[in-house]
C-alpha positions as CSV (number, residue, x, y, z in Angstrom):
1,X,-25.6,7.1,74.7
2,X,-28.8,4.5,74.6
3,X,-30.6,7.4,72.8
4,X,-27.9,8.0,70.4
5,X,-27.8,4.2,69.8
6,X,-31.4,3.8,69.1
7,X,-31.4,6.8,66.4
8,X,-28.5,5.2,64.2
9,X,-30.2,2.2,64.3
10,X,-33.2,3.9,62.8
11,X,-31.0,6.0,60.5
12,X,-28.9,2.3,59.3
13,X,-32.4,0.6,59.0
14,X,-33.7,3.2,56.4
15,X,-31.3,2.9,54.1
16,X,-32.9,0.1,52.4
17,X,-31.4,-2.3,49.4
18,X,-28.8,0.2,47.8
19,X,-26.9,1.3,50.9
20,X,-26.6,-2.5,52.3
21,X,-24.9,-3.0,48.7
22,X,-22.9,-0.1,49.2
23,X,-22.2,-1.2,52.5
24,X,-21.1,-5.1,51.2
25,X,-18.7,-2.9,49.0
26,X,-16.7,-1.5,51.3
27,X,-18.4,2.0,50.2
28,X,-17.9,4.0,54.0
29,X,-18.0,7.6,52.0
30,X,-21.4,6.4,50.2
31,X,-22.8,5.8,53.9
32,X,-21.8,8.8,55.5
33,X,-23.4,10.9,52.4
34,X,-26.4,9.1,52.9
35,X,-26.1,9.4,56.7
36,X,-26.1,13.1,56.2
37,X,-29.1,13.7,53.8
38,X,-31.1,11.9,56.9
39,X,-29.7,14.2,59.4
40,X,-30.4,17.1,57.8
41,X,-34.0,16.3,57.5
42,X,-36.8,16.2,59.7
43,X,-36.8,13.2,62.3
44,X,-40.4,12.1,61.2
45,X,-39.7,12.0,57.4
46,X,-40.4,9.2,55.5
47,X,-36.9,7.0,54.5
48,X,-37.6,7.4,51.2
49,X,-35.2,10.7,51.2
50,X,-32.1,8.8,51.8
51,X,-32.6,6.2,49.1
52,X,-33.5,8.5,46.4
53,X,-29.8,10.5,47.4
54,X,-28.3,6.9,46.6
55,X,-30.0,6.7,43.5
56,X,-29.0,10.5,42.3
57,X,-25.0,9.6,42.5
58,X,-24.3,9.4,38.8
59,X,-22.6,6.0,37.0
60,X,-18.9,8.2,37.7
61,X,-19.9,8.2,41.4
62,X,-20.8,4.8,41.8
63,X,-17.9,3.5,40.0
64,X,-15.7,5.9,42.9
65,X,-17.9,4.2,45.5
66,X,-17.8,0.4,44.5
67,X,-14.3,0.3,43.1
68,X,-12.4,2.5,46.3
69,X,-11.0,-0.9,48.1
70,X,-8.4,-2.0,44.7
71,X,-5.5,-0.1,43.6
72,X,-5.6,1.2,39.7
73,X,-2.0,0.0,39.1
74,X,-2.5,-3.7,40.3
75,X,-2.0,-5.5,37.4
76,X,-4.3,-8.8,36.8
77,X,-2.5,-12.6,36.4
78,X,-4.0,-15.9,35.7
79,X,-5.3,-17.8,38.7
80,X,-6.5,-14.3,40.3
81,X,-9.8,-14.4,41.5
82,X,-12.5,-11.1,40.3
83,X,-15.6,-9.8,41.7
84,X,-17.4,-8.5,38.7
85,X,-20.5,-5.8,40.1
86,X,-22.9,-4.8,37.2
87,X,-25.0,-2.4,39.4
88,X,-28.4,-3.5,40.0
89,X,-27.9,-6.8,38.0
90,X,-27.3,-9.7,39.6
91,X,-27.8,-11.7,36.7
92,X,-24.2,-9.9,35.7
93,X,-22.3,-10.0,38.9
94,X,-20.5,-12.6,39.3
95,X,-17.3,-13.8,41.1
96,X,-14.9,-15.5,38.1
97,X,-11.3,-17.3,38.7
98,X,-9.2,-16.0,35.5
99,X,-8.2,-18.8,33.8
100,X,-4.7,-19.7,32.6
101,X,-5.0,-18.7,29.3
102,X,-5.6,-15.0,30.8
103,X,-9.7,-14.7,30.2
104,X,-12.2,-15.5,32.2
105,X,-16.5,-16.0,31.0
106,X,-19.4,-13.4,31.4
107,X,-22.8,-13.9,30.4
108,X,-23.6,-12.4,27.2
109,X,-20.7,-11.2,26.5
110,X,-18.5,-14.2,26.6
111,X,-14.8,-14.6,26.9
112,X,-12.9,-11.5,28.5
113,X,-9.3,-11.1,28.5
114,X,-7.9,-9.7,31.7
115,X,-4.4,-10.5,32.4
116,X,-2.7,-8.1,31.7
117,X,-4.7,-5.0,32.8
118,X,-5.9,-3.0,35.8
119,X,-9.3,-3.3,37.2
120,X,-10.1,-0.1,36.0
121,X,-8.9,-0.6,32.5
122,X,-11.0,-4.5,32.6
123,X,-13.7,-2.4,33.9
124,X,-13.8,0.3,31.2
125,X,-13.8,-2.5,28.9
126,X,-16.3,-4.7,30.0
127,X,-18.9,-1.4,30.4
128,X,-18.5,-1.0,27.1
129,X,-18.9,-4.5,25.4
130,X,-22.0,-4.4,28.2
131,X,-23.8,-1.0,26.3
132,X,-24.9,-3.2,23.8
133,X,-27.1,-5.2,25.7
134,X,-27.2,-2.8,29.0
135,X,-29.1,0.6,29.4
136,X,-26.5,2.6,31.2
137,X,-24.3,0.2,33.0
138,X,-21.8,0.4,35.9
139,X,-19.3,-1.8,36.5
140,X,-16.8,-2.1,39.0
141,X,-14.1,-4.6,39.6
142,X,-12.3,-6.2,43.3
143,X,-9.5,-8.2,43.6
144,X,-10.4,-10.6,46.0
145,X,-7.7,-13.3,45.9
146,X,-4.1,-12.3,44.2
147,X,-2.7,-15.3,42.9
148,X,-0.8,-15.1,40.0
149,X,1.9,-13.3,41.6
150,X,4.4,-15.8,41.0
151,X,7.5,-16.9,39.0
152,X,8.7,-20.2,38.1
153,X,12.6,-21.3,38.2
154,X,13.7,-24.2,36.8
155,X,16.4,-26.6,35.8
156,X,20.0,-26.2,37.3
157,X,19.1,-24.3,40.6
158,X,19.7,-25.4,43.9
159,X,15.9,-25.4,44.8
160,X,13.9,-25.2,41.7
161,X,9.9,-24.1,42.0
162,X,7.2,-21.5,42.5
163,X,7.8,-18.6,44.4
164,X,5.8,-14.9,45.3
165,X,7.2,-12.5,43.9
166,X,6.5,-10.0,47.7
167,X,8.5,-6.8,46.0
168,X,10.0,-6.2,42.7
169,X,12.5,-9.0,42.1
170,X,15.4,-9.1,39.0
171,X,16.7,-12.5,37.6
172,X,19.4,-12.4,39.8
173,X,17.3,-12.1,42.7
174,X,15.2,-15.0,41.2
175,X,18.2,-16.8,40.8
176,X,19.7,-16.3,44.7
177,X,15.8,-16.8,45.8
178,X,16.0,-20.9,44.2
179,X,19.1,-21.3,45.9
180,X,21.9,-20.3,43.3
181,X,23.4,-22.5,40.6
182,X,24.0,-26.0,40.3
183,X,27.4,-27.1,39.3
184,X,26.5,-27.9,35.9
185,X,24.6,-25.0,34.7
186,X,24.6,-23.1,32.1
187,X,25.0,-19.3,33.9
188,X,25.2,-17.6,30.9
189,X,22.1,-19.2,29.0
190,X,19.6,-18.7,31.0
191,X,15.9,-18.5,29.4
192,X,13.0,-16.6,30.9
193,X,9.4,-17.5,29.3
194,X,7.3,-14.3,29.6
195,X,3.8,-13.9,28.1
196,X,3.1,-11.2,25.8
197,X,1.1,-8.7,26.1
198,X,-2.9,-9.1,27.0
199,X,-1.7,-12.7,27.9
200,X,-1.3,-13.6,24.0
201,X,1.6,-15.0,22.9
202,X,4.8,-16.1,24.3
203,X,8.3,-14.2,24.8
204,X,11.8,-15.4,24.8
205,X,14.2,-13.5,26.2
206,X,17.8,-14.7,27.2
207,X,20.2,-13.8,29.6
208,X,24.4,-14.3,30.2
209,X,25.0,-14.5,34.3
210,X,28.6,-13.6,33.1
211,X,27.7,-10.4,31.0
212,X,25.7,-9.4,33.7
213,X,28.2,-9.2,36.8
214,X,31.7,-8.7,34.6
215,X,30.9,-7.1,31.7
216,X,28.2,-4.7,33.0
217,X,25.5,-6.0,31.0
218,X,23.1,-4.2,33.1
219,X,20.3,-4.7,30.9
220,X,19.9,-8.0,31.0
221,X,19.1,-8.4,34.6
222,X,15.7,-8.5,33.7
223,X,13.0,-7.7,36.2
224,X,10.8,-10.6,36.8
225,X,7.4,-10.3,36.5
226,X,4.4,-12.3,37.4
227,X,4.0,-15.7,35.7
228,X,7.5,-15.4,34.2
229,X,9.1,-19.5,34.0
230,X,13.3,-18.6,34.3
231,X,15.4,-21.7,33.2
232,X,18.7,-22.8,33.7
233,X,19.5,-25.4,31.2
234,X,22.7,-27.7,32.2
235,X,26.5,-27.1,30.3
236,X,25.3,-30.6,28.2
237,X,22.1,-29.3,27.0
238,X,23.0,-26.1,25.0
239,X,26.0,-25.7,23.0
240,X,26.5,-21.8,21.2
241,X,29.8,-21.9,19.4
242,X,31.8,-18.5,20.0
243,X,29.7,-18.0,23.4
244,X,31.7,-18.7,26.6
245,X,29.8,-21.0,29.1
């Protein structure tokens, strides 16, 4: 066991610069490739081997490698926290908070809108606006604090405020998670704020508590979805002739 010790440490040692990043990564499959090509050569030979098998994986590969530890349907919100990897610039890599207007700032590039997409889709985009200025570059994209997760209820609720959204949650649920309606509010206005899409814009959408549970308005249980602000106004503050309160 000693002896077996003593070679991985010599094996882990010459992988040099490129496999400690692909270790930082999270990149386990890049390691064990690399671990192989060792193995299958000759105890005395010189480390360069396993580095130059890092250096053959192709852009595709390295994407695969870097971006393994997020999940391509994770959509980004404000407030969530990015580690951008250009590979083999450090002057690019960066970790950026997305601001609340949905972008967040790279060097030469500028602004970058990300709410709104995956970290694949961000990190299609930003290779490209990168070719410009970039031979050939590589970008990969971690989620390393989700924080936009959230929805806002307001007005008449029992408990108004912030709250995760944990699982997939419809207005009603929103609704029942603040604490239910207040005596005075207005079930069958209620407003939910929604940004559009890319994190431009703002949407309006309303919603009748009534229509919902006796007239099978189905529809209009909305399902919630990060950042959206739901509202309950009071009976004194809205007033629609012909619409029951």
């Amino acid at each position: 066991m000693r002896l077996l010790g003593v070679l991985l440490a010599g094996v882990l040692a010459g992988f040099g610069i490129d496999c400690a990043f692909a270790l930082f990564h999270g990149s386990s499959p890049l390691l064990t490739e690399a671990h192989a090509a060792d193995a299958s050569s000759s105890t005395g030979k010189d480390n360069v081997t396993t580095s130059s098998t890092v250096q053959s994986l192709s852009p595709t590969q390295v994407i695969e490698k870097l971006s393994n530890i997020v999940s391509d349907e994770y959509t980004i919100g404000a407030e969530d926290v990015l580690e951008i990897t250009v590979w083999r610039n450090q002057d690019l890599s960066k970790t950026v908070q997305v601001r609340p207007d949905g972008r967040f700032s790279m060097p030469v590039i500028r602004d970058v809108v990300a709410v709104g997409k995956t970290p694949s889709q961000l990190a299609d985009e930003i290779t490209r606006k990168l070719r410009e200025y970039v031979q050939n570059p590589v970008v990969a994209i971690s989620v390393k604090e989700v924080n936009s997760y959230s929805i806002f209820v307001l007005g008449e609720v029992v408990k108004p405020g912030k709250y995760p959204l944990k699982s997939r949650t419809t207005l009603l649920q929103g609704i029942t998670i603040a604490g239910g309606f207040t005596p005075v509010a207005a079930r069958n206005q209620v407003v939910v704020f929604r940004f559009g899409e890319n994190g431009s814009g703002m949407q309006t959408l309303t919603s009748s508590y009534d229509d919902i549970v006796l007239r099978g308005g189905i529809a209009q249980n909305l399902e919630l979805r990060a950042g959206d602000t739901l509202v309950v106004p009071s009976e004194a503050m809205v007033v629609f002739p012909g619409h029951p309160q």
